[in-house]
C-alpha positions as MATLAB code, in Angstrom:
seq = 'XXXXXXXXXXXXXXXXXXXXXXXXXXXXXXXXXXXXXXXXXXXXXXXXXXXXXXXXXXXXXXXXXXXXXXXXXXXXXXXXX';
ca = [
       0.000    0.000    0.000;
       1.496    3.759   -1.104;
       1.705    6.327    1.827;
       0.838    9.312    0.980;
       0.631   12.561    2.916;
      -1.295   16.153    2.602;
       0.736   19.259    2.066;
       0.434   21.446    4.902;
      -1.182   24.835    4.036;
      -0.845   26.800    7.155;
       1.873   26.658    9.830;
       2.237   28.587   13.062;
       5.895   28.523   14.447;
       6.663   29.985   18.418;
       9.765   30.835   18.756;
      11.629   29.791   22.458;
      10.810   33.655   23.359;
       7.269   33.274   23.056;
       6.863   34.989   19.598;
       4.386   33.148   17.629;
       5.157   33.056   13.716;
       2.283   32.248   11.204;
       3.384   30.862    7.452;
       1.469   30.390    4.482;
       2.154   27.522    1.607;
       2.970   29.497   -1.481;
       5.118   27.190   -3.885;
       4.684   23.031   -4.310;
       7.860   21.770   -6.006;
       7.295   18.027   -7.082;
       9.242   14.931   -8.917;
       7.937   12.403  -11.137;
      10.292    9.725  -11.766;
      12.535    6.935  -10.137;
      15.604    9.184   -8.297;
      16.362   13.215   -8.421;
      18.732   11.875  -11.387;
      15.854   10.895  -13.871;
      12.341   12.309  -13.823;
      11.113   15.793  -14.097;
      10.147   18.132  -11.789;
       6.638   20.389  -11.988;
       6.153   23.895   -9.563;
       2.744   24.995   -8.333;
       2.684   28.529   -7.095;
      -0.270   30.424   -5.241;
      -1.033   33.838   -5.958;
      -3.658   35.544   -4.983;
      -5.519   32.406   -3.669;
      -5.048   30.656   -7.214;
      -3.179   28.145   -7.835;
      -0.813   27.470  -10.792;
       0.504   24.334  -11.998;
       3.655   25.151  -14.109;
       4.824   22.208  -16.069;
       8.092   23.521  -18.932;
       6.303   25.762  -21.134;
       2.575   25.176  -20.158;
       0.889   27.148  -17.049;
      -2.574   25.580  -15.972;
      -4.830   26.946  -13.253;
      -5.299   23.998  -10.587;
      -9.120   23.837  -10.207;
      -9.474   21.629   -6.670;
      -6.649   21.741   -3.686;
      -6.739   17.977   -4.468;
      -4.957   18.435   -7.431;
      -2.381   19.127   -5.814;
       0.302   16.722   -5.413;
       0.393   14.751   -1.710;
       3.797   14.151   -1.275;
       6.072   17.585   -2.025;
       9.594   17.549   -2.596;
      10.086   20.942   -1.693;
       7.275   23.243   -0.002;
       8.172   27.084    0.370;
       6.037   28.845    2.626;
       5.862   32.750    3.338;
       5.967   34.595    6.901;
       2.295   36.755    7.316;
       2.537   39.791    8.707;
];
């Protein structure tokens, strides 16, 4: 059976001061393929609450959060103010 795991959209970070931090997913980096050698890799940025998929040359709005993918390579989140 394949694990698979949700991409955390929200995080809230406090710091050993007591300062509580609040970061928002804005970029989805994923791989397709058998080792970071071979494969291809596909970026999904937010901006103003929409999602892109960007895939080489093509750009694609992503219609449903479940589009996008459950297990990220890389997720890149950005401090709220």
């Amino acid at each position: 059976m394949r694990q698979t795991c949700d991409p955390v959209h929200n995080i809230e970070i406090t710091t050993v001061d007591g300062q509580s931090h609040k970061y928002k997913l804005e970029c989805i980096i994923s791989h397709e393929g058998i080792s970071t050698t071979n494969g291809h890799y596909i970026s999904y940025i937010q901006k103003n609450n929409i999602w892109v998929e960007i895939n080489d040359d093509n750009h694609s709005i992503v219609e449903s959060l479940n589009s996008l993918p459950n297990q990220p390579y890389i997720s890149v989140f950005r401090k709220q103010t």
